[in-house]
C-alpha beads as a LAMMPS data file, in Angstrom:
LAMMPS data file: protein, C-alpha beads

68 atoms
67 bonds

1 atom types
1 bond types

-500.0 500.0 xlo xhi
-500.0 500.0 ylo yhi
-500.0 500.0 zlo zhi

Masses

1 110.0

Atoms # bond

1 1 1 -89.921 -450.289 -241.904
2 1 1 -86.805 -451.185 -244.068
3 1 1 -87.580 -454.608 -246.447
4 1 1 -84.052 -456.035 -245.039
5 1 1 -84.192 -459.193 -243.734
6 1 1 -82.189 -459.662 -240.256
7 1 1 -81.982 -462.797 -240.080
8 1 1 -80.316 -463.466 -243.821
9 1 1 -77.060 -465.022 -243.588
10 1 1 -74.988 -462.280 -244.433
11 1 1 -73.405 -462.570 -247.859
12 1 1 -69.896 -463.644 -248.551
13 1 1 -66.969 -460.388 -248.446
14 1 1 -65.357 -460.501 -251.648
15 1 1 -62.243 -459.637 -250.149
16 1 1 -58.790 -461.586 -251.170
17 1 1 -57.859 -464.151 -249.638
18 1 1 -54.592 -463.832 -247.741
19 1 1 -52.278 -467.210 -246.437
20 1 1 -51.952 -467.298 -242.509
21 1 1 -55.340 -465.610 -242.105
22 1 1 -58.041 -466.847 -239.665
23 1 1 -59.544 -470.091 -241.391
24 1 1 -62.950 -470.470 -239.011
25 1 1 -65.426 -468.069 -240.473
26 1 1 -64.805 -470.239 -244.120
27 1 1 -67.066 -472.839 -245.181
28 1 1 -65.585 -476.134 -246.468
29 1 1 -67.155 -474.661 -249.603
30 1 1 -65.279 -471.617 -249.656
31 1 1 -61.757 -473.634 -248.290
32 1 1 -62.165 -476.221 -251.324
33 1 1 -62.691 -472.817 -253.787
34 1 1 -59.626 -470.730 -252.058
35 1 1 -57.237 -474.507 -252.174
36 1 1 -58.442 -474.330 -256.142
37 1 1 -57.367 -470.311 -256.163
38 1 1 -53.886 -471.162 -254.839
39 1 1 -53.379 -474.483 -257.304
40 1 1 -53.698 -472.406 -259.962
41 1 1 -52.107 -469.245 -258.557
42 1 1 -48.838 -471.701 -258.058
43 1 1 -49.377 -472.988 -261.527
44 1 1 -49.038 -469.273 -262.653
45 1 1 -46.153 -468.375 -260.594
46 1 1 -44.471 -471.490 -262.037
47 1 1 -44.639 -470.291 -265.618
48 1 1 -43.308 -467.337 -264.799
49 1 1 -40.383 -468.581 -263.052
50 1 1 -39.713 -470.870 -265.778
51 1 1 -40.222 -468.078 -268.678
52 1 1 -37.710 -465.592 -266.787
53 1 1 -34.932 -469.318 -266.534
54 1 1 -35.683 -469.131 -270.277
55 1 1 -34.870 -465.806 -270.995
56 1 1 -32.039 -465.786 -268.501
57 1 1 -30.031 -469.185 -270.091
58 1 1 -30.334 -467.411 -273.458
59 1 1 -29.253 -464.114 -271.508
60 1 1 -26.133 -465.839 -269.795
61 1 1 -25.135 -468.045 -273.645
62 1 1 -25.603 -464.695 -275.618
63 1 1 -22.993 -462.800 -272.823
64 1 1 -20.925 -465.588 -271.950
65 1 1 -17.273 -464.267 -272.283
66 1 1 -15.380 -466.380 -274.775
67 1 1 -12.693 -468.788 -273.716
68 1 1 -10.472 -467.986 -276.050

Bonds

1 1 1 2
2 1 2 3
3 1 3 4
4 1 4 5
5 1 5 6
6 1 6 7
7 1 7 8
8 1 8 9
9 1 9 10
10 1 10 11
11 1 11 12
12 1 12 13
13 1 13 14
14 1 14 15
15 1 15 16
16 1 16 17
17 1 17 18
18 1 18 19
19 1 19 20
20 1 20 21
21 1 21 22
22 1 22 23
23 1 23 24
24 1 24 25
25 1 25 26
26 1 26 27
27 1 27 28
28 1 28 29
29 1 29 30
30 1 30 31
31 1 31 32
32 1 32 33
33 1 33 34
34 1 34 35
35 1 35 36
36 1 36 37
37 1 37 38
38 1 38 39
39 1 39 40
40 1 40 41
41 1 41 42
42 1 42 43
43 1 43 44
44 1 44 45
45 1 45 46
46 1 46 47
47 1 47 48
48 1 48 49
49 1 49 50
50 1 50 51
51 1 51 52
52 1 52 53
53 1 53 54
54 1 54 55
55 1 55 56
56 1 56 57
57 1 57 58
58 1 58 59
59 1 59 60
60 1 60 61
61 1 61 62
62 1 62 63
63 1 63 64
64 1 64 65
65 1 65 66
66 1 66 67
67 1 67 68
């Protein structure tokens, strides 16, 4: 007889989370932790966006045809 126990809760998939997918097998637990994923994951995506607005203002001033 196998030393499994059947009536564990099975454990958590540690799969990705992915936006629009079905929210009911989640704890509140697990919501508050994936809400805390995506804060930071926004945070992240900012930085980026504003590194590359950076680097393309001193892009555009270094190419900017003259007026002259």
């Amino acid at each position: 007889m196998s030393d499994d126990n059947i009536w564990a809760a099975p454990k958590a998939a540690s799969a990705v989370f992915v936006p629009g997918s079905d929210l009911s097998r989640l704890s509140v637990a697990e919501l508050q932790t994936e809400i805390t994923n995506l804060q930071a994951e926004i945070v992240r995506l900012q930085r980026e966006i504003d590194a590359r607005s950076g680097v393309r203002a001193a892009a555009d001033a270094l190419f900017k045809p003259s007026s002259s």
